[in-house]
N, C-alpha and C positions, 0 to 999 in steps of 0.2 A: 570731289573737286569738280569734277566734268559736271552733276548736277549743277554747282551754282554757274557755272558758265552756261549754261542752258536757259537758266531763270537769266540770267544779265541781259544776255542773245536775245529772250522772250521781253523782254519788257525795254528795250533798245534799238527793238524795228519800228517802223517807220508807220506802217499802214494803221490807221484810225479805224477798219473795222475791224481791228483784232481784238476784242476783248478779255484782258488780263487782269483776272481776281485772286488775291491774295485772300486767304482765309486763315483762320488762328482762333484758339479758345482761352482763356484764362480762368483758372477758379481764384473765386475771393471768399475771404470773409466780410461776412456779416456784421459789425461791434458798433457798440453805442458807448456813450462816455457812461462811467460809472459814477462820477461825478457830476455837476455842473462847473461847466467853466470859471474863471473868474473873471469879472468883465474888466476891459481894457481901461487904464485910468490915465492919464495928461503924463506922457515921459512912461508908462507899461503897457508892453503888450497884452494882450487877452493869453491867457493862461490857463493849459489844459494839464490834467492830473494822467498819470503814465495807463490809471488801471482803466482796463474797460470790461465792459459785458458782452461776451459772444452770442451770437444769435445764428449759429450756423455757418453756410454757406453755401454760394450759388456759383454760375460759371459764365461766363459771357461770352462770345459767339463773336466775331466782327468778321466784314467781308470788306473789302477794299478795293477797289480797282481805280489806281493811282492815277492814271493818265484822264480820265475822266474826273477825277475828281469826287468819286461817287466814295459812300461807305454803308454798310448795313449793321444793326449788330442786334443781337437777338440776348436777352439776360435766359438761362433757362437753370432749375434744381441740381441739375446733377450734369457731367460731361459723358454721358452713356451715344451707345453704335446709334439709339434711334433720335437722339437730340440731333446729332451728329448729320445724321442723313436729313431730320427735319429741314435743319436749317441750310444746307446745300440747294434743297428741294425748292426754299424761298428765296433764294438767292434766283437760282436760274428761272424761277416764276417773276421773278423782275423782271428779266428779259425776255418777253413770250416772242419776240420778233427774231429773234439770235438764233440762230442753229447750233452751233459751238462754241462754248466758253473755254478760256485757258486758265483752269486754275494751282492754284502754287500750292501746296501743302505740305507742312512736314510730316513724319512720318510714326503719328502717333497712333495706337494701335486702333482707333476706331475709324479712321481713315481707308477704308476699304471697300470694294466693291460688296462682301459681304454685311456690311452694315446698312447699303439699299435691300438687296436680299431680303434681311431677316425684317427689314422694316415695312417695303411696300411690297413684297413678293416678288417672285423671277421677273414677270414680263415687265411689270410699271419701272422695275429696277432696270433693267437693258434700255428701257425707254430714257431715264432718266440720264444713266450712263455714256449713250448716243452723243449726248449734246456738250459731253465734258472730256477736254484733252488735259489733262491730268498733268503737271510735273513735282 
């Protein structure tokens, strides 16, 4: 409970250079109609059949920062520590003028200081880390 009143707090102040990024991932499928549609006729709608064909899946990445108006989002194969850290990395390369970002995350296990680690090594990861206050 005290986290979400942190985030409320965080994105309820006042100052314009504070910048407040939400971040989140979603995996989707991939599906195609197994059929073709039926096209729409005078008095029916266009009409889809239930079955379809999977073609996998992928995961989408989105970055947010509300008060701004701003969003990112990055499609990538799979939701792994280095996708993960990739796209953090592009997020704050938006901002090369920013020193500190505030970002929101929940608490999903790729979500971790060790997933800069294993991805750009100690030093570029403390580098990266620097510039991000975390809730």
């Amino acid at each position: 409970m005290k986290r979400m009143y942190d985030v409320i707090d965080l994105y309820t102040k006042k100052n314009m250079r504070l910048h407040v990024i939400a971040i989140d991932e979603k995996p989707k499928q991939i599906v195609s109609d197994k059929r073709k549609p039926i096209p729409m006729k005078p008095g029916s709608p266009e009409r889809y059949d239930y079955e379809y064909v999977r073609h996998g899946t992928a995961n989408i990445f989105v970055a947010v920062e509300f008060k701004a108006g701003k969003r990112m989002t990055r499609v990538t194969k799979r939701r792994t520590k280095k996708d993960f850290a990739m796209f953090v990395k592009e997020v704050l390369d938006g901002y090369p003028r920013i020193r500190k970002l505030h970002i929101v995350l929940d608490n999903l296990n790729t979500h971790f200081a060790g997933s800069f680690e294993e991805t750009f090594g100690e030093e570029q990861a403390k580098s990266i880390l620097r510039r991000i206050d975390r809730l």
